[in-house]
FIVO-811454 format. One record per residue (C-alpha): residue in one letter; x, y, z. Coordinates in Angstrom, 1 decimal, padded with zeros to 4 digits. Example, Ala and Ser with C-alpha at 12.3 -4.5 7.8 and 13.67 -1.06 7.14 Angstrom:
<atoms>
+--------+--------+--------+--------+
: residu :     xx :     yy :     zz :
+--------+--------+--------+--------+
:      A :  012.3 : -004.5 :  007.8 :
:      S :  013.7 : -001.1 :  007.1 :
+--------+--------+--------+--------+
</atoms>
This chain:
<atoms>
+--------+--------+--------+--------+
: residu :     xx :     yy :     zz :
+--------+--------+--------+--------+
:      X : -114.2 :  066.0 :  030.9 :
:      X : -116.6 :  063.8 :  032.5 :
:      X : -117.0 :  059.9 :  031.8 :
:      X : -118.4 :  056.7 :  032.7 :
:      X : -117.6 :  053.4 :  033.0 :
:      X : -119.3 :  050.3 :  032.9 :
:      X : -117.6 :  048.0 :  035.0 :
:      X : -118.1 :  044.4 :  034.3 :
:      X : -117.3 :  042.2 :  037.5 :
:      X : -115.3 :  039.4 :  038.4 :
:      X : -117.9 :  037.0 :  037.7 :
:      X : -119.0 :  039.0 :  034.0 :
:      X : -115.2 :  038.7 :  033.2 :
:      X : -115.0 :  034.8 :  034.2 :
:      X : -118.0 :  034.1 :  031.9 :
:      X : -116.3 :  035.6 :  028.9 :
:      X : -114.9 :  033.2 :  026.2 :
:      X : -111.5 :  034.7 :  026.2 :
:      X : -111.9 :  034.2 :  022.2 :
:      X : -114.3 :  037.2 :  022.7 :
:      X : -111.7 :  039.6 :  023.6 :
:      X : -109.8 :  039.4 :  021.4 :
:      X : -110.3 :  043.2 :  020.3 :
:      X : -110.1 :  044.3 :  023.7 :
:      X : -109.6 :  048.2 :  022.8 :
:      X : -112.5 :  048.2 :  021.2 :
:      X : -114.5 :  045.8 :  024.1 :
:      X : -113.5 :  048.7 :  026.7 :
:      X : -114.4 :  051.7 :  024.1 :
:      X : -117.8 :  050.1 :  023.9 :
:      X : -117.8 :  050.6 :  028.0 :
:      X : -117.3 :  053.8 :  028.7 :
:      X : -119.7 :  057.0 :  027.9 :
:      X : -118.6 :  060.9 :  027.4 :
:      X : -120.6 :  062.7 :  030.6 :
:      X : -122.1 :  061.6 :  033.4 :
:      X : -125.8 :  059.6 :  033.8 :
:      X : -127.7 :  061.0 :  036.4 :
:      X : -129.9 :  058.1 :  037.1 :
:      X : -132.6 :  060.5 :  039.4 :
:      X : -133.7 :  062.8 :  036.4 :
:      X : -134.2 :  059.3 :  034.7 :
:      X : -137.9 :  058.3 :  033.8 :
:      X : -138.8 :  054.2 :  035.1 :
:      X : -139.0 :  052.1 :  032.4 :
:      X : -137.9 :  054.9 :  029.6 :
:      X : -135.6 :  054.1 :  027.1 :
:      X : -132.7 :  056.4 :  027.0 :
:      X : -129.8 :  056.1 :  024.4 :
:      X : -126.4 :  057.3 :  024.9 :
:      X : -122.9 :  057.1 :  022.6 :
:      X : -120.2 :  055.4 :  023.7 :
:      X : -116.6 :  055.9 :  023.2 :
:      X : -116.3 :  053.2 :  020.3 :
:      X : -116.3 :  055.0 :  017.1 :
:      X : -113.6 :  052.5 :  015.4 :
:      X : -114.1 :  050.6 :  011.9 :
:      X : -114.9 :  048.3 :  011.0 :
:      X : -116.3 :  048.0 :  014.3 :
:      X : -118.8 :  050.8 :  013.8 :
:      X : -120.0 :  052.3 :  010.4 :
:      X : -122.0 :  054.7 :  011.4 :
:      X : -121.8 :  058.2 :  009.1 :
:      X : -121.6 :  061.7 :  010.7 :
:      X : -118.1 :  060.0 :  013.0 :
:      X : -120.5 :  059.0 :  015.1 :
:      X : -119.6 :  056.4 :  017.9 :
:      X : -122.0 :  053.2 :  018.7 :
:      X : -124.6 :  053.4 :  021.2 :
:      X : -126.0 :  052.2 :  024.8 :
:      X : -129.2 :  051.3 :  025.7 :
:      X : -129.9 :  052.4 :  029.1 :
:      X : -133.7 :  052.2 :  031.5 :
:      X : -134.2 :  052.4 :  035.0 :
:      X : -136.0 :  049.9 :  036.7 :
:      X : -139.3 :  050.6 :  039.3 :
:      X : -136.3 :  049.7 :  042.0 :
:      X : -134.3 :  052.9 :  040.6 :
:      X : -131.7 :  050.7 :  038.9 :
:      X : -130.1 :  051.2 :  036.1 :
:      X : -130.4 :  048.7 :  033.5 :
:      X : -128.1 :  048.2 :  030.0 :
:      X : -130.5 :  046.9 :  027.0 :
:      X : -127.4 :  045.1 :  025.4 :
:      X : -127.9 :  041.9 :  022.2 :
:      X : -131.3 :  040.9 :  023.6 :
:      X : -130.4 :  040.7 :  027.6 :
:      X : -130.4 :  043.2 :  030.5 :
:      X : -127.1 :  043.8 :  032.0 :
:      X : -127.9 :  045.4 :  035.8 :
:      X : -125.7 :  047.5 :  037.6 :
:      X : -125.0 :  047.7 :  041.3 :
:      X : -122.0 :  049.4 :  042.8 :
:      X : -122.6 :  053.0 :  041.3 :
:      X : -119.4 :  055.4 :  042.6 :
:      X : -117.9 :  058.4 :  041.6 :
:      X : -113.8 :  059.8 :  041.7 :
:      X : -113.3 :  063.3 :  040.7 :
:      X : -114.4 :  063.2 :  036.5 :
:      X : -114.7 :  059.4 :  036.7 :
:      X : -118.6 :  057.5 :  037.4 :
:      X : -118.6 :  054.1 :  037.5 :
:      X : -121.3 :  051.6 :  037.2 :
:      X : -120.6 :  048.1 :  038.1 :
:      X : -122.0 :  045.9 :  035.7 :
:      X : -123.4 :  042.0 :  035.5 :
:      X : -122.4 :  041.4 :  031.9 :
:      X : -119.5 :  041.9 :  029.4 :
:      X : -121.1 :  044.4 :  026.6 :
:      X : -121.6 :  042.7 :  023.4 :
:      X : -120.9 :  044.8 :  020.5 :
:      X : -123.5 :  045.3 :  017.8 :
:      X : -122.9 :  042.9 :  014.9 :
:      X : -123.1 :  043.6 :  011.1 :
:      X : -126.6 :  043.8 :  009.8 :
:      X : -127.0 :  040.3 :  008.0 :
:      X : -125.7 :  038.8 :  011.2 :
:      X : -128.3 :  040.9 :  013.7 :
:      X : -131.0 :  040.4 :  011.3 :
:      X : -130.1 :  036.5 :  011.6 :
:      X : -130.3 :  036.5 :  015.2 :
:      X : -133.8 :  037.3 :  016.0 :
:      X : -136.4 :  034.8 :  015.8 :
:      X : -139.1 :  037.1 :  015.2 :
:      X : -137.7 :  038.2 :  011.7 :
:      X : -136.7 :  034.5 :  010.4 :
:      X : -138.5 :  034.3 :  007.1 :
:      X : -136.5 :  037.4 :  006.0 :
:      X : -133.2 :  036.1 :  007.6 :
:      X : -133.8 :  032.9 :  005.3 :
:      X : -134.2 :  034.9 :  002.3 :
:      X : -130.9 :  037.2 :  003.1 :
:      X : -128.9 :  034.3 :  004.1 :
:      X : -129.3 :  032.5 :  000.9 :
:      X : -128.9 :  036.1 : -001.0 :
:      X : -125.7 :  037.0 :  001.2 :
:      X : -122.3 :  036.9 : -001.1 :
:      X : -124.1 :  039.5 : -003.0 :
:      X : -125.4 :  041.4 : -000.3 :
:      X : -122.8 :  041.5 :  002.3 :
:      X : -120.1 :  044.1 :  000.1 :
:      X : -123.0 :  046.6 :  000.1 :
:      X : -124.3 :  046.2 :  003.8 :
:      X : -120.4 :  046.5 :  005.0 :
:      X : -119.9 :  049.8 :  002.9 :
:      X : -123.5 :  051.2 :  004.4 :
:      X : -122.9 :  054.0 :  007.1 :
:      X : -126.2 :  054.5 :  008.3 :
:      X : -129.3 :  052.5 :  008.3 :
:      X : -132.5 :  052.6 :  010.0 :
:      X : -134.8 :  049.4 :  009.2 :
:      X : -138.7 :  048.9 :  009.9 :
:      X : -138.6 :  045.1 :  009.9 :
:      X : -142.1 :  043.3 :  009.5 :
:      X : -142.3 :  040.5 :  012.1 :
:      X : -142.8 :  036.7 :  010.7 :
:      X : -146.6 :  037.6 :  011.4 :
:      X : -147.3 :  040.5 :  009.6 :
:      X : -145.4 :  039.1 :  006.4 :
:      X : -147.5 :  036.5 :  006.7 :
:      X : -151.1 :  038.4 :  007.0 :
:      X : -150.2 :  039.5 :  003.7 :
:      X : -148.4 :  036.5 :  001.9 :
:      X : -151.1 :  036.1 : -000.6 :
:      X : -152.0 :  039.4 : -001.4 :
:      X : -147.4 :  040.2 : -001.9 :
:      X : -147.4 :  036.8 : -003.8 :
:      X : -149.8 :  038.7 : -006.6 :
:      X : -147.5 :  041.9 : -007.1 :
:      X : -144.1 :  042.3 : -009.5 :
:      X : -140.8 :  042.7 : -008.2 :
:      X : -140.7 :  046.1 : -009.0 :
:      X : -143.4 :  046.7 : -007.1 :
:      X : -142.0 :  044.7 : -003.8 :
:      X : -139.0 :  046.4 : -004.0 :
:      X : -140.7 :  049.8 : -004.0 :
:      X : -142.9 :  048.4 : -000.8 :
:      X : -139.7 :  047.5 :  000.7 :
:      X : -137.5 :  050.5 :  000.0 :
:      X : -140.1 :  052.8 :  001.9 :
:      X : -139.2 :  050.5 :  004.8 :
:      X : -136.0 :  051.9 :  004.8 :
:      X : -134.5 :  055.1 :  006.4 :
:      X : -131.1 :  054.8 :  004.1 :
:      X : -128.0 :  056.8 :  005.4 :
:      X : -128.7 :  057.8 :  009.2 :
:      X : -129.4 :  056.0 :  012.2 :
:      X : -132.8 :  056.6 :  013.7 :
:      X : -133.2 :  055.0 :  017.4 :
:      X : -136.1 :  055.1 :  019.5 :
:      X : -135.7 :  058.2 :  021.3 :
:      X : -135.3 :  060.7 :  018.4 :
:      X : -138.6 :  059.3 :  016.9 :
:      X : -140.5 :  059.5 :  020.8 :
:      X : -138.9 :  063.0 :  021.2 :
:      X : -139.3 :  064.3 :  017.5 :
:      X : -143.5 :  064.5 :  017.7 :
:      X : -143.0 :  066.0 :  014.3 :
:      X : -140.2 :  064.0 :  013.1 :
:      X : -140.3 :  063.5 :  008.8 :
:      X : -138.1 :  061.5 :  007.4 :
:      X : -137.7 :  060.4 :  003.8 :
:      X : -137.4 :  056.6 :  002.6 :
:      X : -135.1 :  055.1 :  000.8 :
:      X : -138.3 :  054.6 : -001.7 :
:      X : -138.6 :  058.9 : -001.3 :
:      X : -141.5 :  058.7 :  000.6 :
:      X : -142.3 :  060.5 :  003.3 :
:      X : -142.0 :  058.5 :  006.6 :
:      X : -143.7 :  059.6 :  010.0 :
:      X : -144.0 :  058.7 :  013.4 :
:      X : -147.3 :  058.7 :  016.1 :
:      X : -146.8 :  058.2 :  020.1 :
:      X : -149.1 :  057.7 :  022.5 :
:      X : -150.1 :  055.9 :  025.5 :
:      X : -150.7 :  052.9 :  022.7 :
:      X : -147.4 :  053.1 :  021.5 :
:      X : -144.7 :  054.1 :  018.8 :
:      X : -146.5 :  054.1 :  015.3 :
:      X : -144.8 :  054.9 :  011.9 :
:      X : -146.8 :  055.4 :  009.1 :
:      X : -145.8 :  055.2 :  005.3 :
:      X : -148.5 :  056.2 :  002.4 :
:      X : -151.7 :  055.1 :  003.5 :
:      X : -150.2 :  052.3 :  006.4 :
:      X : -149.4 :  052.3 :  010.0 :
:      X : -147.6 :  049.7 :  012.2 :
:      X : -146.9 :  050.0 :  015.5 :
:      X : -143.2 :  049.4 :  016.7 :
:      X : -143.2 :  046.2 :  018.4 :
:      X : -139.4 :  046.2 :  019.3 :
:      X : -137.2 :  048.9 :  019.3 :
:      X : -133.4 :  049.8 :  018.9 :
:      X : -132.3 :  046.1 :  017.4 :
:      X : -128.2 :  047.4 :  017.1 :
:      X : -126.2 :  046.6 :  014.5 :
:      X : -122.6 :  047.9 :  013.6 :
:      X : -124.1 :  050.4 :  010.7 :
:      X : -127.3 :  051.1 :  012.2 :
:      X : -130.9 :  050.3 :  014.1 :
:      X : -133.6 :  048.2 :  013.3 :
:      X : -137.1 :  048.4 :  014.6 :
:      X : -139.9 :  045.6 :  014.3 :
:      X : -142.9 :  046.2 :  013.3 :
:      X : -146.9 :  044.6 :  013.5 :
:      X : -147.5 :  045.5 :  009.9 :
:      X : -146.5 :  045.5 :  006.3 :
:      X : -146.0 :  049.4 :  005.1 :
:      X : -147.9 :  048.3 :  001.9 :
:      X : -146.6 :  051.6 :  000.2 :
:      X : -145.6 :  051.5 : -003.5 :
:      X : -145.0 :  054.7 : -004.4 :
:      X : -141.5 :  055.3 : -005.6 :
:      X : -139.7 :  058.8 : -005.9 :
:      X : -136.4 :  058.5 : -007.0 :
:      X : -136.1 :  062.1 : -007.6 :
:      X : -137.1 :  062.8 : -004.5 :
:      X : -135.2 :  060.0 : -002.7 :
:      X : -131.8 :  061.9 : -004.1 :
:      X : -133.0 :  065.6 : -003.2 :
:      X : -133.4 :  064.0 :  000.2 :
:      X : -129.6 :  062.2 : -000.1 :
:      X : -128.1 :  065.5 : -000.9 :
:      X : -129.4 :  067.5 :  001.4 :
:      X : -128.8 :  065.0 :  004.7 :
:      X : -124.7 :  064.4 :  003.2 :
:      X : -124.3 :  068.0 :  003.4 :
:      X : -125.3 :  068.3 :  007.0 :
:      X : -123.3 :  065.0 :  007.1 :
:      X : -120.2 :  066.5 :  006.1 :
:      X : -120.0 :  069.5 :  008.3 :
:      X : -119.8 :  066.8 :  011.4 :
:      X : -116.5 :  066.2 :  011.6 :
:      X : -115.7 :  065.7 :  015.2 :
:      X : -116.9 :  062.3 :  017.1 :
:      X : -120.5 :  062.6 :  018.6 :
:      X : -120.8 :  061.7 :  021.9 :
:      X : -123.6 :  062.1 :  024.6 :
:      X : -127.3 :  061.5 :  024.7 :
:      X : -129.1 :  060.6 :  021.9 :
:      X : -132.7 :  062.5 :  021.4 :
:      X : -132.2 :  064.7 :  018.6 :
:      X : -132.7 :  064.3 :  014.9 :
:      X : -129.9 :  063.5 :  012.7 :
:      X : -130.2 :  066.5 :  010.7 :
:      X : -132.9 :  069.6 :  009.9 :
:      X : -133.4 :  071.0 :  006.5 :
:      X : -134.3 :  074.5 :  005.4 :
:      X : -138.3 :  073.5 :  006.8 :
:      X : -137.3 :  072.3 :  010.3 :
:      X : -137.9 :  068.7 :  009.0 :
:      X : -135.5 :  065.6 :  009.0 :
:      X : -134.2 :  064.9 :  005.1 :
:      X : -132.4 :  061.7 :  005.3 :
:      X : -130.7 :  059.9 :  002.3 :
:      X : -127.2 :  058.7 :  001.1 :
:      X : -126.2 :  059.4 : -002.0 :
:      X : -125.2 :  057.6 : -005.5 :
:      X : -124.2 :  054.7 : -003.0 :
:      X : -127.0 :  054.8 : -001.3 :
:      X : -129.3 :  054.4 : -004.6 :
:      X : -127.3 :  051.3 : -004.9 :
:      X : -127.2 :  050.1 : -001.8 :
:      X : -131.3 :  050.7 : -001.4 :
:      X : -131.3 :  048.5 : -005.1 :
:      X : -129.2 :  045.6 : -003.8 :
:      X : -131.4 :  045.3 : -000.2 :
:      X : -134.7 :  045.7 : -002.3 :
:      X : -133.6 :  042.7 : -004.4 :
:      X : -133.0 :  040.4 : -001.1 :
:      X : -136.2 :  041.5 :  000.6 :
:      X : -138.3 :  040.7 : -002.6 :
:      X : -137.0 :  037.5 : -002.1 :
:      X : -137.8 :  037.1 :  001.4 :
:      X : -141.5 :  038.3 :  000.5 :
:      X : -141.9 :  036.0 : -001.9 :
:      X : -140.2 :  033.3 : -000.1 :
:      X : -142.4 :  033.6 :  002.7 :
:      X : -145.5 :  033.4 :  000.4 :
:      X : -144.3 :  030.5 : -001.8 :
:      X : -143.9 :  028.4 :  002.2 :
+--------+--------+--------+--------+
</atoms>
């Protein structure tokens, strides 16, 4: 079939701490795609997400076998650009040989990190980095066995609009707001949510979860609160967050529901058994209603449990500073 290749150059290559290939299998399955991109049917400045041929763990624990993904836009110039750990790779030299398209590309790809390590690397969400760095031998068994997570990740800002009013509320009630944060057992990226207008998705908290877009922006609303996605498609090795404006000050809590949800999304799970490759716009998975029922499981009761705990602390860290 059809493939392609990003190409780092000679320069790309020279700037590369050889210590950072060390897992070169996996460096080159991270640059090549099943299928071709056709940059002309490509919209400027649209974010379009496609699977690359790196599936491997512990590399990648995503659930479903999929592989990890590329972040792809094209520039006003018709360029294609790479969204890739927080920098734009550019392309030049675009060429094609029989089944074979190659891009020529400014950068080695970095692969996605583990979640803690992600999480840690943007300024924007540091008051919860703090609170999961001091909380991490507890938390990092549990984020490596996650396959599938989709975060909506208050900036430092919005935790702190609503530091005093967090700092007044139990733990059990934090950990509710949090979990409905939390899309547990699937990874959600940017152009599912802009494609799906009628996208439903249930929290980790068994809420439902929905999403807005419009010429404003992305919006995803939980109970009675909206943020608007700020940033979108943060990688990591298990899954995607996005930052958000706003706390989702929800407290409603529906275990019951959060487990229906699990149980139905493993069983579509389960029937995937070959690697997914390709374009990413569709949902994960559609229940008996045409909507998206997302979940994980007994594991993913704990694992929703264990992250509550850490992000209580970051909320209350953040209003104790």
């Amino acid at each position: 079939g059809n493939h392609t290749v990003f190409a780092p150059n000679n320069a790309a290559l020279g700037a590369v701490d050889p210590s950072a290939l060390a897992n070169l299998a996996n460096i080159l399955a991270y640059h090549v795609t099943a299928g071709h991109v056709d940059v002309e049917s490509l919209k400027e400045n649209t974010t379009t997400v496609v699977r690359s041929s790196l599936s491997a763990e512990p590399a990648v624990l995503l659930p479903a076998n999929q592989s990890q993904v590329i972040v792809l836009s094209k520039a006003t110039n018709g360029t294609l650009i790479l969204e890739n750990d927080d920098r734009n790779v550019h392309t030049s030299t675009n060429a094609t040989y029989q089944n074979l398209q190659v891009f020529v590309v400014d950068r080695v790809l970095r692969i996605p990190g583990n979640f803690s390590s992600v999480v840690a690397g943007q300024t924007e969400l540091s008051a919860l980095a703090g609170a999961v760095t001091a909380a991490l031998p507890d938390l990092v068994p549990t984020l490596t066995r996650a396959k599938g997570l989709t975060l909506f990740a208050p900036v430092n800002s919005a935790i702190q609009a609503v530091s005093e009013q967090l700092g007044q509320v139990n733990a059990s009630t934090l950990t509710s707001i949090l979990l409905n944060h939390l899309i547990n057992g699937t990874a959600v990226y940017s152009t599912q949510i802009t494609e799906g207008s009628n996208l439903n998705l249930t929290s980790a908290g068994g809420s439902p979860t929905t999403f807005v877009s419009n010429s404003s922006g992305v919006f995803v609303t939980s109970g009675s609160s909206t943020a608007k996605i700020v940033k979108a498609n943060v990688l990591t090795s298990n899954g995607v967050i996005h930052l958000i404006d706003r706390v989702l000050l929800n407290t409603d809590s529906n275990p019951g529901q959060a487990s229906s949800a699990a149980a139905s999304y493993s069983s579509v799970q389960a029937s995937q058994t070959s690697s997914q490759t390709g374009a990413v716009t569709a949902g994960p998975g559609t229940g008996a209603a045409g909507s998206l029922i997302l979940g994980g499981g007994a594991a993913a009761v704990q694992f929703g449990a264990a992250l509550g705990a850490v992000v209580v602390g970051a909320l209350l860290g953040a209003h104790l500073l």
